[in-house]
Each structure stands twice: as C-alpha cells, then as structure tokens.
C-alpha positions as CSV (number, residue, x, y, z in Angstrom):
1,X,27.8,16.3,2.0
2,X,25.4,15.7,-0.5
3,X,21.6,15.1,-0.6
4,X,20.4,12.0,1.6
5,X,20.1,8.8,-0.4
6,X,16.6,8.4,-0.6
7,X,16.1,7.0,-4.4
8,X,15.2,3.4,-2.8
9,X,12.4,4.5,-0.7
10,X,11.1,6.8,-3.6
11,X,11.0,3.6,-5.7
12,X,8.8,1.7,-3.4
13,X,6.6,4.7,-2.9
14,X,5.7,5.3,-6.7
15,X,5.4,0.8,-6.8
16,X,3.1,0.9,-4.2
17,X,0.9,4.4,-5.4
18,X,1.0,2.1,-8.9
19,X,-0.9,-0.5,-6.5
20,X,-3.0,1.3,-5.0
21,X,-4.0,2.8,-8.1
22,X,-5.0,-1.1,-9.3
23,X,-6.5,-2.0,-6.4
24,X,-8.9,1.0,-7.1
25,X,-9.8,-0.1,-10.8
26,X,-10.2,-3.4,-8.7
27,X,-7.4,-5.1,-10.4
28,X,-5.8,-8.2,-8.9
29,X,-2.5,-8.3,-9.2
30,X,-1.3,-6.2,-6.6
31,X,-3.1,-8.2,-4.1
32,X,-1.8,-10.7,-2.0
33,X,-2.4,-14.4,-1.4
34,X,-5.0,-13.9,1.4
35,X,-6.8,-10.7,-0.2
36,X,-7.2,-12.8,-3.5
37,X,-8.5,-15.8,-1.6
38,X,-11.1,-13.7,0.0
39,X,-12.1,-12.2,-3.1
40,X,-12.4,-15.1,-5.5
41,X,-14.5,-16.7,-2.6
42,X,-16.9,-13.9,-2.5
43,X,-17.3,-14.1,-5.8
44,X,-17.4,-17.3,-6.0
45,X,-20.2,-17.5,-3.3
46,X,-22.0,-14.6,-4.9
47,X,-22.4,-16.4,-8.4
48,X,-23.3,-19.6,-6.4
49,X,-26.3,-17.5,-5.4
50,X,-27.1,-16.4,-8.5
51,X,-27.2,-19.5,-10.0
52,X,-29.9,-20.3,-7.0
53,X,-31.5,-17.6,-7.6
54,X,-30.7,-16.1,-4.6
55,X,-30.3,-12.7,-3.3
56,X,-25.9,-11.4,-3.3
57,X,-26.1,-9.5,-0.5
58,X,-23.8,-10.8,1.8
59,X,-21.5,-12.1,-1.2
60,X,-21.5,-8.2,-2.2
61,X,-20.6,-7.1,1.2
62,X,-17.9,-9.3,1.4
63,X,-16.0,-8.6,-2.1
64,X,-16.1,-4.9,-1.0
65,X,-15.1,-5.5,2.8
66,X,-12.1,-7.8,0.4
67,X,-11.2,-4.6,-2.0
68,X,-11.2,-2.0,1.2
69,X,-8.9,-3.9,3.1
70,X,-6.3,-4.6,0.5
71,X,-6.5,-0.8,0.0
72,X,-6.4,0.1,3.7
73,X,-3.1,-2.3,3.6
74,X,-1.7,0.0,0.4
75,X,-2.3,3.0,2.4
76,X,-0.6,1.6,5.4
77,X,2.5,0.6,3.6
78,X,2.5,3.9,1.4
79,X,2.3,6.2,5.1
80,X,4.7,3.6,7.1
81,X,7.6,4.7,3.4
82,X,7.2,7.9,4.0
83,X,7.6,8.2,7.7
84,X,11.2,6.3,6.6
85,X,11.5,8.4,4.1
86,X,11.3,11.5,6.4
87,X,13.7,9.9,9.1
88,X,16.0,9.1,6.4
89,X,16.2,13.4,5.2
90,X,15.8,14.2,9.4
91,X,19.2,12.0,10.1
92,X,20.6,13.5,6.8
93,X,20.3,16.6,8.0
94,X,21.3,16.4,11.5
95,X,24.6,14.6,10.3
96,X,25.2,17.5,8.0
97,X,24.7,20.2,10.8
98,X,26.7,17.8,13.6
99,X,29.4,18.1,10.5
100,X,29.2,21.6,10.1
101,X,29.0,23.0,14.0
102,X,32.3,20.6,14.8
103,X,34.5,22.2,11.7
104,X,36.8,25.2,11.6
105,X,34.8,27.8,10.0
C-alpha cells in the first residue's frame, strides 16, 4: 500500500493560494461574478462622487468590505481542502493499519 492519492487536492490548494495571493495585490480575476459586481459598483459609485465633488467615504468602505470578503471566501475554500486533504491521509492510514492487523505476520 502506497501513499494516499492526494495529488488532486494539492492542486486545488496551490490554485487557490495562487488566488488568494491575487486577491491580495487586488487583482480581479480570481473573483467571482458577484465579488466583481460589487466591486466595479463601488468603484463606480466612488468615481461618481468624485466627479461631484463629493466625499468617497462610503464608496471606500464598500470596495474594501468587496476585497475582504472575496478573501475571507479564499480562506474558507483553502481550510475546507485541507480538512479533505487530512481525511483523505486519516482513511489512508487506517486502511493500511486494518490491512496490516488482519494479515499473517
């Protein structure tokens, strides 16, 4: 018995540390429909103000609250690969210890 298969997993762990990375320089492709929606508003709505005259304040607060939940998300997905990844090894090895207790030797 071999080591558990867990090359898939590790994949989508280093693609989603590559996003969150992005996210971070407050790049946009890693985000999705709804977080790019929310941002382009806010800026949007900020330059709108600008234009006025106007104070960004709120625009501000809402291009940030934008960019920490897309990395909040990120996070999320990178802890809920690794808890697989972990139950993937933990099953691995139990399997491999069921094997060996029920042999000969």
């Amino acid at each position: 018995m071999g080591k558990p298969d867990t090359r898939r997993v590790d994949r989508e762990i280093r693609k989603t540390n590559r996003k969150l990375e992005a996210v971070r320089e407050r790049e946009m492709w890693p985000l999705d429909g709804r977080e790019r929606r929310a941002i382009l508003a806010a800026m949007a709505g900020g330059s709108y103000r600008v234009v006025r005259g106007r104070s960004t304040d709120h625009a501000d607060r809402r291009l940030e609250s934008a960019w920490s939940s897309a990395e909040t998300r990120l996070i999320a997905e990178i802890t809920a690969l690794q808890t697989e990844r972990q139950r993937i090894v933990t099953e691995a090895a139990a399997a491999k210890s069921a094997k060996k207790s029920s042999g000969w030797w």
